[in-house]
C-alpha positions in Angstrom: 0.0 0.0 0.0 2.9 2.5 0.9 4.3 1.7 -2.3 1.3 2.3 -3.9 0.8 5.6 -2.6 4.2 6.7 -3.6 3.5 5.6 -7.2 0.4 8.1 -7.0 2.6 10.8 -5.6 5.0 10.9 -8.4 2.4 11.0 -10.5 0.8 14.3 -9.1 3.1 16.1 -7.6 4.8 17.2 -10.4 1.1 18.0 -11.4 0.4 20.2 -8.5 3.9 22.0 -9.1 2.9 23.0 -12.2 -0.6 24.4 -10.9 1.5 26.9 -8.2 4.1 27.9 -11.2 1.8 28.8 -13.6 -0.6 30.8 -12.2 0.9 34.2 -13.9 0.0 32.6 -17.4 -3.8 32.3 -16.0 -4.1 29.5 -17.0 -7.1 27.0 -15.4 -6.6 23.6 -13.7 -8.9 21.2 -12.6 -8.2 18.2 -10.6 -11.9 16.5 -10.3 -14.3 15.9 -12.5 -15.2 19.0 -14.5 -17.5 20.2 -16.8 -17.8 23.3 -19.1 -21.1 24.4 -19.9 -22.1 25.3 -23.1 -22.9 28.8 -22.6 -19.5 29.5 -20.7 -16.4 30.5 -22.4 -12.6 30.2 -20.8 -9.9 32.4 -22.6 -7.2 30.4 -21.2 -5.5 27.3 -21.6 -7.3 24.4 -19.9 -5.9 21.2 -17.3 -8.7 18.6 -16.5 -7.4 15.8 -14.8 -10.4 13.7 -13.3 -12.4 11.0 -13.5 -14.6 12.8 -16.6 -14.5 15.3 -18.5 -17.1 17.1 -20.6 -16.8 20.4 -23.0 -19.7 22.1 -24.1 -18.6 25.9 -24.0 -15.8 27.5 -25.8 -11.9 27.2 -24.8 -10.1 30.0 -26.2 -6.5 28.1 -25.9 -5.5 24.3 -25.4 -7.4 21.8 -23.7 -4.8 19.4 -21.6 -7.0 16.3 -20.7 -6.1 13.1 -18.3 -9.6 11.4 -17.6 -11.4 7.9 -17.8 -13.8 9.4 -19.4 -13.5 12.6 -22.0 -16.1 14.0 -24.0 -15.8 17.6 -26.1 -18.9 18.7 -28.1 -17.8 22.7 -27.6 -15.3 24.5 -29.5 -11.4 24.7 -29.0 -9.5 27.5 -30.1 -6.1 25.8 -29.8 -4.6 22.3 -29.5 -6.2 18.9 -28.0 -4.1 16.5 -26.0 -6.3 13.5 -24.7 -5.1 10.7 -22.9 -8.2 8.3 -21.5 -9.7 5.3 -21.7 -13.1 6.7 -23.9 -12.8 10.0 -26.1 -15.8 11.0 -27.6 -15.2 14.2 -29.7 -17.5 16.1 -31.9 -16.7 19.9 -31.8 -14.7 22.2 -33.4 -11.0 22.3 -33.6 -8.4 24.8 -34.7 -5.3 23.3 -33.4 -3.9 19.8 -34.1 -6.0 16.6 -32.5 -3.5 14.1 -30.2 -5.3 11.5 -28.7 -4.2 8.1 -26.6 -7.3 6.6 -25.5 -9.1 3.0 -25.6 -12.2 3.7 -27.3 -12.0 6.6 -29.5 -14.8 8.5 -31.7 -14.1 11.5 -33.5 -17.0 13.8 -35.1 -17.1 17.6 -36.2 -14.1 19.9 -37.5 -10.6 19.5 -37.1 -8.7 22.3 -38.5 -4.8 20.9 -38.4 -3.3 17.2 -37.9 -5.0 14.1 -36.0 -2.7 12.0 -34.5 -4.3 8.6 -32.5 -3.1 5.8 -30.7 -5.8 3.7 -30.3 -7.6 0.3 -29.9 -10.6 1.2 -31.5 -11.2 4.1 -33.7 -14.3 5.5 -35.2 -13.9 8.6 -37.3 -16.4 10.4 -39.4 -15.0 14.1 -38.9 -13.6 16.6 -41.6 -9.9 17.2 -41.1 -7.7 20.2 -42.9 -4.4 18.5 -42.7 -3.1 15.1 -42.2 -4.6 12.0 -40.3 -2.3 9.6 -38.4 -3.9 6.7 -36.6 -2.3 3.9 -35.2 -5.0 0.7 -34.0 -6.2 -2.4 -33.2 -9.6 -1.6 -35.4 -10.4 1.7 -37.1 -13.5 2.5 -39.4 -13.3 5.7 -40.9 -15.6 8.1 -42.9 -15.7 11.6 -43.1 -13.3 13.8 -45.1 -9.2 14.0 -45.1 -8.0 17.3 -46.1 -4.4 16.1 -47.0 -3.0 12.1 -46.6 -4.3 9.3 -43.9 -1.9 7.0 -42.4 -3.5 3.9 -40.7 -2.0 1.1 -39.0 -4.1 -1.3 -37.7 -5.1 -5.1 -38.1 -8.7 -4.1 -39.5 -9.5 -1.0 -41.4 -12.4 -0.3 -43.4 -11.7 3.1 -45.3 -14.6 5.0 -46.8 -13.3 8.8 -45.7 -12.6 11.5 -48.7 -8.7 11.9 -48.5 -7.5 14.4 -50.2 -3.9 13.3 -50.6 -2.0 9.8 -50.2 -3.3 6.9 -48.1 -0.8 4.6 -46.7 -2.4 1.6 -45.0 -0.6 -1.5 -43.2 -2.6 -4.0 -42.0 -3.7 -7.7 -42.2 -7.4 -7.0 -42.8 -8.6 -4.1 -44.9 -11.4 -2.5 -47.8 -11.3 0.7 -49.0 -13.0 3.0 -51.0 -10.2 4.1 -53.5 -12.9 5.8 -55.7 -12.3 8.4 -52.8 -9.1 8.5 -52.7 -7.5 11.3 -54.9 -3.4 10.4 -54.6 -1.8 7.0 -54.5 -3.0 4.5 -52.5 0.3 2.1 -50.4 -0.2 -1.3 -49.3 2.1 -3.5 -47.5 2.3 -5.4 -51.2 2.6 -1.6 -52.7 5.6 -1.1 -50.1 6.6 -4.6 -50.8 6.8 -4.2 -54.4 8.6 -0.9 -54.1 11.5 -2.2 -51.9 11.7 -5.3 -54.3 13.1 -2.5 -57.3 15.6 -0.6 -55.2 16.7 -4.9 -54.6 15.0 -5.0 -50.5 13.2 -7.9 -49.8 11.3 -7.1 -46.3 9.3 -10.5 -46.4 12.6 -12.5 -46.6 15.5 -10.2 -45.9 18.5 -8.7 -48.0 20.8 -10.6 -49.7 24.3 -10.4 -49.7 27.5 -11.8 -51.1 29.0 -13.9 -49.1 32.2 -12.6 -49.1 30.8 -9.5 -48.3 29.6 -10.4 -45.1 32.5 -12.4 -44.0 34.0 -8.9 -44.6 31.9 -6.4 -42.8 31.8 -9.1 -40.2 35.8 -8.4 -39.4 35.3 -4.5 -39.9 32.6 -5.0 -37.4 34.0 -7.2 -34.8 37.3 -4.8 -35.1 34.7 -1.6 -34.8 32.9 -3.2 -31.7 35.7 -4.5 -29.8 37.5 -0.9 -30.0 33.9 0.5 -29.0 33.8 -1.7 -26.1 37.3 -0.7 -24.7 36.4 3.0 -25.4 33.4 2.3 -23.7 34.8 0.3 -20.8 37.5 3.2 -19.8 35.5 6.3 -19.9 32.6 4.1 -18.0 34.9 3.4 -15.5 36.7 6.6 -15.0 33.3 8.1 -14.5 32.5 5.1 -11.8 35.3 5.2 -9.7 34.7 9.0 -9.3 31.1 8.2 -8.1 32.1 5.4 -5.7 34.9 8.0 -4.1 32.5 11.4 -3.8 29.6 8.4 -2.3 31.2 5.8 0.2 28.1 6.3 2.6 25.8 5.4 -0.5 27.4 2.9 -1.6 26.6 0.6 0.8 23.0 1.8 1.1 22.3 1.1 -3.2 24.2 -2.2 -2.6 21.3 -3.5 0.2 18.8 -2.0 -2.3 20.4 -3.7 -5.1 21.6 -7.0 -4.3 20.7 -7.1 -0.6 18.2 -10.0 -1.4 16.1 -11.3 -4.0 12.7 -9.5 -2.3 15.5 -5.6 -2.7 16.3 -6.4 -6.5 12.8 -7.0 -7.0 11.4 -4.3 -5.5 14.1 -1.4 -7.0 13.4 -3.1 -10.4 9.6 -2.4 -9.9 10.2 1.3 -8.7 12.3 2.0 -11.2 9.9 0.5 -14.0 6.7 2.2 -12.6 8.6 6.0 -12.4 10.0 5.0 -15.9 6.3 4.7 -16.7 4.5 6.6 -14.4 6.7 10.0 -15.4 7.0 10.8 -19.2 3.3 12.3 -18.9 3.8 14.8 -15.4 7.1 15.6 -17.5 5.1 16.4 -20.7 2.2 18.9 -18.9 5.5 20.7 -17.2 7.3 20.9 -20.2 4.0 22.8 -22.0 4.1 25.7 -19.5 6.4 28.4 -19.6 7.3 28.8 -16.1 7.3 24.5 -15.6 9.6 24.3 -18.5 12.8 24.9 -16.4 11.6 22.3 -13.7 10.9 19.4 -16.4 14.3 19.5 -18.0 15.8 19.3 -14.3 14.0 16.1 -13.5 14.4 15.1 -17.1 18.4 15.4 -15.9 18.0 13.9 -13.2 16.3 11.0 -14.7 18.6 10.5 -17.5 21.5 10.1 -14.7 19.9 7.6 -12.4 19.2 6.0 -15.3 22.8 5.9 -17.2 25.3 6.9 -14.8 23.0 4.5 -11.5 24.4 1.9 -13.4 27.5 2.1 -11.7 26.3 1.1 -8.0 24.2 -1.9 -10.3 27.3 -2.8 -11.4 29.4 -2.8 -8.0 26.9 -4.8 -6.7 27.1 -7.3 -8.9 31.0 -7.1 -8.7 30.4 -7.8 -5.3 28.4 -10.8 -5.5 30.6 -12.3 -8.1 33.6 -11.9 -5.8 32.0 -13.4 -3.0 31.5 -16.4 -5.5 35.5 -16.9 -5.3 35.4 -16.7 -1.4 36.8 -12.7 -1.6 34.5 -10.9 1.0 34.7 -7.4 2.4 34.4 -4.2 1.2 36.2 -4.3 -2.2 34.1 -1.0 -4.0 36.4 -0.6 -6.8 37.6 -3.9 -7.4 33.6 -4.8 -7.5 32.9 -1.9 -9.7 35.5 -3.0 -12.5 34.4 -6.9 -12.3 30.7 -5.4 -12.6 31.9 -3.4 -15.7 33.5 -6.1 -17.1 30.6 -8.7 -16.9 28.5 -5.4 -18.8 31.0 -5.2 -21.3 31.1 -8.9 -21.9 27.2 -8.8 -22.1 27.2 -6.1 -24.5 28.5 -8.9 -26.9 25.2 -11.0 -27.2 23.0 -8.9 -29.1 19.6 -9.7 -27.8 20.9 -10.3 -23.9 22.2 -7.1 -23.8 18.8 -5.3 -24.8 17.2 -7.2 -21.5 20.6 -7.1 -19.5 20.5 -2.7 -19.9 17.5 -2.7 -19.4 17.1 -4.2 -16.3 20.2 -2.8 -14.6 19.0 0.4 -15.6 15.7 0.0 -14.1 17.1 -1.8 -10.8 19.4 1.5 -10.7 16.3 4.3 -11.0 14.3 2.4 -8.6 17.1 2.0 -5.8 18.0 5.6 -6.0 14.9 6.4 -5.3 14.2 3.5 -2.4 17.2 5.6 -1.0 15.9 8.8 -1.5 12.6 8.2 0.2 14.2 6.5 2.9 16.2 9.3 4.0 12.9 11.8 3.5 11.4 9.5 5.9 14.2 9.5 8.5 14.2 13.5 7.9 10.4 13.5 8.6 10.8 11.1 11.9 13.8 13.7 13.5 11.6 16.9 12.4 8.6 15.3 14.0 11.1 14.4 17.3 12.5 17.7 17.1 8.9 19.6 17.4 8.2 17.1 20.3 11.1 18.7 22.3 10.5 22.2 21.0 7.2 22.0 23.0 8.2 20.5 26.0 11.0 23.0 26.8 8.4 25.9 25.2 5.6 24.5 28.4 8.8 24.2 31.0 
């Protein structure tokens, strides 16, 4: 449950930042179920983040939404950004459509691009630009001012498109009567890649020799990339372990301490990596928030590359204590850890799981640290104001 809760906190807290920093752009947030009427009108850009929301009046500026349930029959003045599990849109549009939903249905006028990621999309509005959809099912009417894209397993495709349609999919029909450019199929692409001598059903084909050529050059290329790689890595490690002996030892007993610590920082760190892009995005939209998002997008980007190093002394660690070598041994582990990485980054698909997973482990044990010493902080403040008032009453 606690970590539950902290999951929800990185979520909104960011959120809530952004509400106090960007109050000088007026700009209106809602963090419950909202509704706009449709007689009302907002001049300002718009945050709804609730269990639904509903647009009848006018928004003169972007509409920001994060709801299980979104529906805009009203009129926007800017852009739409709509992430839910239903959107249900028929209104009017002047700014470009962006929607990741579950259920999507799309009605009325949208002035600029439409961009969907979908499971199921239903569109019979008119569009002045281009229309990007990516589902499991789409069925679309309506009008296309410029080209569709569509990528889905079932599309049936009776809009007007103005331009190109580019369709990939197992099961399609189309009207092509309506469509006034050229029409690309996977066998239209396939067909295409077959005269510039690509193959993408079966692969390329290549002169032997050639390969057993490009395979030296390669293996010459990757082993001088991996020695590269394995110095300047390791330079930048053993600085780390020196400025950090205390945290060392706390990342290693979040790390390796025990199967139940590995597990948990490799949960932590994949539910921030998930949980974060979007509180990042809404920052990064506002003026005042930008500043803030690129700082935690920093600090991010380092617990994710450079946390690698305390994965890597841990593991350094363990594989000493394999060979009977106990003790505190931080750089010796570090460069055993950075040679088992190094050897790793030899298998090609291991090493996509392998880099993956150490860079997870490393996020979420930074931040198992990081919320344990906020706790400890909290305990010796709350101690602290205990003693306060008994020598204030003495």
């Amino acid at each position: 449950m606690k970590i539950y809760k902290y999951f929800l906190s990185l979520l909104f807290v960011p959120l809530v930042f952004a509400l106090f920093t960007t109050k000088t752009n007026a700009a209106e947030f809602h963090f419950k179920s909202y509704t706009l009427k449709q007689d009302e009108t907002v001049k300002d850009d718009v945050y709804a983040f609730g269990d639904s929301v509903k647009i009848d009046g006018v928004i003169d500026g972007d509409l920001i939404v994060l709801a299980s349930n979104v529906q805009i029959n009203g009129t926007v003045t800017g852009d739409v950004y709509l992430l839910g599990s239903t959107a249900t849109v028929d209104a009017n549009i002047y700014g470009n459509t962006i929607i990741l939903a579950n259920n999507t249905s799309l009605k009325g006028i949208l002035a600029q691009n439409v961009y969907m990621v979908t499971t199921y999309a239903n569109y019979d509005a008119q569009a002045g630009k281009d229309v990007f959809s990516v589902s499991a099912e789409n069925n679309f009417k309506g009008s296309i001012g410029d080209d569709l894209r569509a990528y889905s397993m079932r599309s049936a495709i009776d809009s007007t498109v103005n331009g190109d349609l580019i369709l990939l999919g197992e099961e399609y029909t189309v009207s092509e009567e309506k469509i006034s450019n050229n029409i690309y199929y996977n066998s239209t692409l396939n067909t295409i890649a077959r005269e510039q001598g690509v193959d993408l059903d079966n692969g390329i084909k290549i002169d032997t020799s050639v390969v057993e050529k490009s395979l030296k050059n390669n293996w010459s290329f990757i082993s001088l990339k991996a020695i590269v790689s394995f110095i300047g890595f390791a330079l930048v490690g053993l600085i780390l372990i020196t400025l950090t002996p205390v945290k060392n030892v706390e990342l290693q007993k979040k790390i390796t301490g025990s199967i139940d610590e590995f597990l948990k920082s490799l949960v932590m760190g994949f539910a921030v990596f998930l949980l974060l892009p979007f509180p990042l995005f809404i920052l990064m939209i506002t003026i005042v928030g930008f500043p803030a998002a690129m700082l935690v997008a920093g600090i991010l980007f380092f617990a994710l590359y450079f946390g690698r190093v305390w994965v890597e002394l841990s593991l350094g660690k363990e594989i000493l204590e394999l060979f009977g070598m106990r003790g505190y041994r931080p750089y010796r582990s570090f460069l055993v850890g950075r040679v088992l990485t190094v050897g790793m980054n030899f298998i090609p698909v291991v090493t996509i799981f392998y880099n993956t997973i150490i860079s997870l482990v490393a996020l979420g044990a930074l931040i198992r640290m990081k919320k344990g010493y906020y706790t400890i902080a909290q305990r010796q403040a709350k101690e602290y104001s205990k003693k306060s008032k008994k020598i204030t009453k003495k």
